[in-house]
N, C-alpha and C positions, 0 to 999 in steps of 0.2 A: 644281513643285518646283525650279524656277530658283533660287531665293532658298536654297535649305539649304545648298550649299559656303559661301556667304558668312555666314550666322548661325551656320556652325559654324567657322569662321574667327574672327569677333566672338568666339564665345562660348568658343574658344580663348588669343586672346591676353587678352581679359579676365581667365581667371583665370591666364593666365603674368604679366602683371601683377600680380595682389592674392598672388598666390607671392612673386614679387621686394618687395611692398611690405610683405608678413607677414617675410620674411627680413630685410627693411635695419633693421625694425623691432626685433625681436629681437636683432642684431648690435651697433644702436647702447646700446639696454639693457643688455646683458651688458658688455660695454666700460667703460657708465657705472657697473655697479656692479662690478664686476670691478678697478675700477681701484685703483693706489695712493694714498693718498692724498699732495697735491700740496706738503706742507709738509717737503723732503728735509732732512737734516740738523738732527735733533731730537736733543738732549743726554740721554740716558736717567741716571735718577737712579741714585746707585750701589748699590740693591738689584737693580737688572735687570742691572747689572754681570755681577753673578755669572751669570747666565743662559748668557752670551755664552763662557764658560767649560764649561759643562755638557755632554758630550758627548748625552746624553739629548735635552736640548733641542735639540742641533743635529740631530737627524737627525728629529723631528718636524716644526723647521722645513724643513728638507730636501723631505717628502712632504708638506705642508699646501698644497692649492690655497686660495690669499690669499682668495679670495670665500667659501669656504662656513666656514674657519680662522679668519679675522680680525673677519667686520664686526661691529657690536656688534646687526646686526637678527638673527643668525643663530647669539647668544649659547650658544643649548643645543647647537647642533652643536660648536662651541667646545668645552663642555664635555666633551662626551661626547670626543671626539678627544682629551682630552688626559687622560682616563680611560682607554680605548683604551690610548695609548703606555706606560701606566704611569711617569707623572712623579712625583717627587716631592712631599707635600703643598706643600710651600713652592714651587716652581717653579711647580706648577698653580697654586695661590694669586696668585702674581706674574702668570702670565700671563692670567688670566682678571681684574689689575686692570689692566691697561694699558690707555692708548686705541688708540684707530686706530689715530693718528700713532705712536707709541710701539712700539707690536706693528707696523706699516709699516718702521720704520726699524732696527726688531734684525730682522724680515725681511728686509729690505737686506743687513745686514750677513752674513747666514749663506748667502742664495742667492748671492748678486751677489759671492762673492767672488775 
């Protein structure tokens, strides 16, 4: 039984290893989809105008974490959230058509201000 500190050594840092390579992994994923999209200063046409005015809509954008709120893979959580808030048909209409970019940059404008 010589050999068992050291295979339990090995077979320690192995998986503190594939731990740190499960986390960096996951980290850099969230991140990449997590993110904003990279095209800042998008002119919104002026039906979303009105949006930026709404106090309703600001306080939805207010609470909407941008990943699960915004991306168009995650479309029905969208929905429902802004069922949820009780928006306006016309508001909810508005922001369930916007893109990315478009819902990114009136996001901008309500967090970041």
């Amino acid at each position: 039984m010589p050999y068992l500190p050291t295979a339990m050594a090995l077979i320690g840092g192995a998986f503190i290893l594939a731990l740190v390579a499960i986390i960096s992994i996951v980290h850099v994923s969230y991140q990449h989809v997590s993110g904003l999209p990279e095209e800042p200063g998008i002119a919104l046409p002026e039906d979303y105008r009105e949006l930026l005015s709404s106090e309703r809509v600001s306080r939805v954008l207010k609470r909407a974490h941008f990943d699960l709120f915004f991306r168009r893979r995650l479309l029905h959580r969208r929905e429902a959230a802004l069922r949820k808030w009780r928006l306006s048909r016309k508001e909810r209409n508005l922001l369930m058509d916007m893109s990315d970019a478009e819902l990114a940059e009136l996001y901008r404008s309500f967090v970041h201000q």
